[in-house]
N, C-alpha and C positions, 0 to 999 in steps of 0.2 A: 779335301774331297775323297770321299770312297770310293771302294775300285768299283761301283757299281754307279758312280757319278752322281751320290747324294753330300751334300754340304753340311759337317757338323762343329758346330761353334765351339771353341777352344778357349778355357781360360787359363792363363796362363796363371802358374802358382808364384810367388812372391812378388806381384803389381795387385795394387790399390784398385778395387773395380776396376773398369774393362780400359785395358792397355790399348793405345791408340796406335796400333802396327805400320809401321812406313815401312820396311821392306825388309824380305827372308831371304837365307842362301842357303841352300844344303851343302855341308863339305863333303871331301873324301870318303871319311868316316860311315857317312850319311845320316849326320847330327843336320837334325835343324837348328838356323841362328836365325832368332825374328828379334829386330830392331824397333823398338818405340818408344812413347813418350817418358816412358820411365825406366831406361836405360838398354840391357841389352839380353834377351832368355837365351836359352840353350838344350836342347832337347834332344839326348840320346838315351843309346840303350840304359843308364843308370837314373831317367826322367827326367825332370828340369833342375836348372840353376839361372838363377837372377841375375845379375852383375850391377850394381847403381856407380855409384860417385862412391861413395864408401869402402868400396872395392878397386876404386882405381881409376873409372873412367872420366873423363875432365866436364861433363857434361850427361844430365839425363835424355837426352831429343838425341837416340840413334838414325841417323841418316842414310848411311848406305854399307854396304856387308860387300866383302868378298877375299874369295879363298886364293891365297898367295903361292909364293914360289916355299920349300922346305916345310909345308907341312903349315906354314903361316895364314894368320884371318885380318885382313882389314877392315878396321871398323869408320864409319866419317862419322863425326859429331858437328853439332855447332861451333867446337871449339877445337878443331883439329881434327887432324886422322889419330888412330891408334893402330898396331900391330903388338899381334897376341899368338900365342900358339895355342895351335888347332887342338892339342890334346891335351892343354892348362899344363900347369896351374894359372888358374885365372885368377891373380891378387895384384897387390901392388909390388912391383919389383922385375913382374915378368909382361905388365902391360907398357910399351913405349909408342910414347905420342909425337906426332911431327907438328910442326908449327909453321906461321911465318919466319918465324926466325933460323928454322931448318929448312927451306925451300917453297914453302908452300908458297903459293898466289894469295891465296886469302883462308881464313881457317872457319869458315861457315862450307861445310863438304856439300856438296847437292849428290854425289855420284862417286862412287872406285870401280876403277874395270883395271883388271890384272892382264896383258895381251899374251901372248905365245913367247916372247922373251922374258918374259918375268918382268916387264917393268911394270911401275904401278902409275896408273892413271888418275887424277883427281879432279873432279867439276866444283866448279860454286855456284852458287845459288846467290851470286853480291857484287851486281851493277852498281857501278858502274866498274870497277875494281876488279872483277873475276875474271875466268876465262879455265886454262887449260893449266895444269903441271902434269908432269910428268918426271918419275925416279926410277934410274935404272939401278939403282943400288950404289951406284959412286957418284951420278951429278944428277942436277935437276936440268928439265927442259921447260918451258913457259912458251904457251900460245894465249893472246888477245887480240881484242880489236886492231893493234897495231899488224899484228903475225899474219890478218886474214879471216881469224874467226867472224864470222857476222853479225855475235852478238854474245858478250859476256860472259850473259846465263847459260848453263845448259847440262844437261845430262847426257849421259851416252851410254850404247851397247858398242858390243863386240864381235862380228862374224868372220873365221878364218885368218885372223892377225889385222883386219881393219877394223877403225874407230872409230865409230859413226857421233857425233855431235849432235843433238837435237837443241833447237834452242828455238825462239819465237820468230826469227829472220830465216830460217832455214836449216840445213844438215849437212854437216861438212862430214867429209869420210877420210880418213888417212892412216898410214903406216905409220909406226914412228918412227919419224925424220927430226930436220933440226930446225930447230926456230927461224925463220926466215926464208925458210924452204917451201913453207905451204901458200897458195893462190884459191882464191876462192873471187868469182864474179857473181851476182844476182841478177835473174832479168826473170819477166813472165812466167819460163817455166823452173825456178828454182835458184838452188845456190850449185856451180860449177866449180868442182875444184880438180888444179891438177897442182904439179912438185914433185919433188924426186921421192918415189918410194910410193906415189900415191896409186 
C-alpha cells in the first residue's frame, strides 16, 4: 500500500508467474521477506533476491518468517525451521535447519514468534501430533494436548512477552514457563488459562 492508501500489485522477480505469498516480515534492516510457494524473496535497498531449494532451503512452501535474536531470520518450512542471517550470505553453509530430530515437535511449521527473551517459538499445522516447541538456545520445551493446549493445531502472536495460541478450540495465552506448568479449561465463554508465569 502507498502512503496515500492505494494498492499496487507486486511481482516478484525470480518466481514462475504469480507467487502464492503466505506471509512477510520486515527486519531491522527494513528489508522485506515475503515467503511462498516457491521458496523465500527478499527485498532491500540492493532490489530482490530469490532463495529456492537450490540455494539451500529444505523445501519450496515458506510458512512463516521472523526476525531473531543477533541479527538472525527464522524461516518455517514444511520441512523444518531454518535460521539464517539477516544480512546473508544467503547459500548453503550459512543456512541451518532444525528438525525433529533437533527438538522440533513436528517439522510441518504453521507459525515462528520470537518473545522478549530471545526464545523461538514454533506451531504446527499436523494433528494429531503437533502443538507448541519452544528453544531458548540450549534446550527445548514442548506444549500438547497432554500440557493443556486445546488443540494441536495452531498459530500465534505475540503482545508484550505473551503468547497467544489460536487454534480451532480456543486461545491460550502464556509466558514462557515449563511444560506442565500451563492449565487451560473451556466452557461457554472460552478457553481459561492460568500457571506460573501466566
Amino acid at each position: 500500500l502507498s502512503e496515500d492508501g492505494r494498492a499496487t500489485k507486486i511481482l516478484i522477480p525470480g518466481t514462475k508467474g504469480t507467487a502464492f505469498v503466505t506471509t512477510l516480515c520486515r527486519d531491522e534492516n527494513g528489508a522485506l521477506w515475503v515467503g511462498h510457494d516457491q521458496g523465500l524473496s527478499i527485498r532491500g535497498p540492493w532490489g530482490w533476491k530469490t532463495l529456492t531449494e537450490a540455494d539451500g532451503l529444505p523445501g519450496r512452501w515458506i510458512t512463516a518468517i521472523a526476525a531473531g535474536k543477533n541479527r538472525s531470520m527464522w524461516i518455517g518450512t514444511e520441512r523444518g525451521a531454518i535460521r539464517m542471517p539477516m544480512d546473508g550470505p544467503w547459500e548453503h553453509g550459512t543456512l541451518e535447519r532444525f528438525t525433529v530430530g533437533d527438538g522440533l515437535l513436528h517439522e510441518k511449521i504453521s507459525a515462528i514468534l520470537v518473545d522478549r527473551d530471545g526464545g523461538v517459538w514454533f506451531g504446527n499445522q499436523a494433528a494429531p501430533v503437533g502443538g507448541l516447541s519452544r528453544w531458548d538456545h540450549e534446550k527445548w520445551s514442548h506444549w500438547t494436548s497432554r500440557e493443556g493446549l486445546p488443540h494441536p493445531n495452531g498459530w500465534f502472536t505475540g503482545v508484550d512477552g505473551v503468547v497467544q495460541q489460536r487454534c480451532v478450540d480456543g486461545i491460550t495465552q502464556q509466558r514462557p514457563i515449563l511444560p506442565g506448568h500451563l492449565r487451560t479449561s473451556v466452557d461457554g465463554y472460552g478457553v481459561h488459562i492460568s500457571g506460573d508465569g501466566v
